[in-house]
C-alpha positions, 0 to 999 in steps of 0.5 A: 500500500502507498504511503505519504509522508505529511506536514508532521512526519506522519504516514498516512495510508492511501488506496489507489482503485482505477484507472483514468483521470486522478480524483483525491478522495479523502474517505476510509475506504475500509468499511466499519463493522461491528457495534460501530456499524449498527450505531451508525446505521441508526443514524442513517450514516453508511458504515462502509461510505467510502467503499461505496463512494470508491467503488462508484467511481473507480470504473471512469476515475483513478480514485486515490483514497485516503482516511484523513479525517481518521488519520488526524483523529488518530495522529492528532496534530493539535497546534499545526492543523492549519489551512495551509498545512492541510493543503501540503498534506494533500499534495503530498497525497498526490504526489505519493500517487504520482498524481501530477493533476488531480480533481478533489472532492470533499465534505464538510470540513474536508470541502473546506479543505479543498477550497484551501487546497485550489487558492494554492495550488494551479494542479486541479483539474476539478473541486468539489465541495459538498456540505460547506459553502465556498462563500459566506461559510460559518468561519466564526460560528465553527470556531465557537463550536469547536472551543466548546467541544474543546473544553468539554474534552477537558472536563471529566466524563461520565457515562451518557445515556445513549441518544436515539435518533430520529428523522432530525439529527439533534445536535445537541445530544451528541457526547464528546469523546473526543481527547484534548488534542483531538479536539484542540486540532480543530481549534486551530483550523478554524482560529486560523481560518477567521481573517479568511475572506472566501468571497475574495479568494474565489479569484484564485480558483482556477479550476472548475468547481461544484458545491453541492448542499442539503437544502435542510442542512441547518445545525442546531447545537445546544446550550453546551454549545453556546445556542450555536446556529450553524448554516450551510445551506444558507449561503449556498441558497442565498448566494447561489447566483453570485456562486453561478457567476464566479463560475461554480456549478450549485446544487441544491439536494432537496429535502436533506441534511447534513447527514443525508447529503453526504451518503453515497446514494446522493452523492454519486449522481450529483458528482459522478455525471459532473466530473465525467462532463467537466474532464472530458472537456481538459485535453489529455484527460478524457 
């Protein structure tokens, strides 16, 4: 298996399926078994999403599959994980794969990512970005939610009643179990990111680009959160001609949340026509 080396020195495992056009996709491509799986299927989350998502793709792109998130939940780099480190991370990513040019697709934080990703780099062929706006995203209103996770991961646990899920994620039942510098990593992410302006830094894109949103993705985080309202299909909605203007392609899924958004039944048919479309147009990459 491959391996690249990031901003920390630490390797980071990467599965490379197909052949064609190069789409980093940073997703376990190991599905979850076990106790896990059946809580997450209660909440409607696919235990085996990123070997769905791969194996949706893989038969016209040359998927290069990494766990990032799980990577940094495991190896957590709690005062270095900065915008501009993240985006070196996935360049090496890239370069471990041998891939001189890449689309790159994302989910919440790991869309923003990409966003951060395409303002430094002129090697994507295509960015997607699904559950986070590109403009007018909730810098601010992430941050206080991370602080808060922060200090709950500080402070001693007790044993939870374990939430039921419903038709409506409610937030605000979540436990934390999350260490101190798991949690402290994302601190760092969103502090760096609050003199971000994402409306200026769409100039730098150079690529072609699609966000996709649930059009009920609208998170509600309790009091242990600060009464925080974090929207994501907000802007997209309301700036969806101005996204079209600076050259995005906007979709909106109807009906769904943060959750459902992100599950591979919805995620193929909005990613997979678009980027088929979108790289047979780049010459040497049909």
């Amino acid at each position: 298996m491959l391996k690249a080396t990031l901003h920390d020195g630490s390797m980071i495992d990467i599965e490379v399926q197909g052949t064609g056009p190069a789409l980093l996709l940073p997703v376990n491509p190991t599905p979850i078994e076990g106790p896990q799986a059946d809580e997450m299927r209660k909440w409607g989350v696919d235990p085996a999403l990123g070997r769905s998502l791969i194996q949706g793709l893989s038969d016209e792109f040359q998927v290069v599959a990494f766990d990032y998130e799980g990577h940094v939940l495991k190896t957590p780099k709690p005062d270095t994980l900065t915008p501009a480190n993240v985006a070196n991370d996935l360049l090496a990513v890239a370069a471990a794969a041998g891939a001189t040019r890449f689309a790159y697709y994302g989910y919440s934080w790991l869309a923003l990512s990409g966003l951060q990703l395409a303002i430094r780099t002129d090697r994507l062929t295509a960015l997607i970005m699904g559950g986070f706006p590109p403009i007018g995203g909730p810098y601010p209103e992430m941050l206080q939610v991370t602080m808060a996770t922060h200090a709950m991961s500080m402070t001693p646990r007790q044993t939870p009643k374990t939430p039921q899920p419903s038709d409506e994620t409610d937030w605000s039942s979540v436990e934390v179990t999350m260490t101190e510098p798991q949690t402290r990593q994302f601190v760092t992410l969103y502090r760096a990111l609050q003199g971000f302006d994402d409306r200026a830094a769409q100039a730098k894109i150079t690529c072609p680009r699609l966000c996709f949103v649930g059009s009920a993705d609208e998170i509600e985080y309790g009091e242990r959160w600060g009464n925080v309202h974090v929207s994501i299909a907000g802007p997209v909605v309301k700036h969806q001609a101005e996204l079209e203007a600076l050259g995005w392609d906007v979709r909106i899924l109807d009906g769904l949340d943060h959750i459902q958004a992100m599950q591979a039944p919805n995620v193929l048919p909005t990613l997979r026509p678009w980027l088929l479309s979108t790289l047979a147009k780049q010459p040497g990459l049909s």
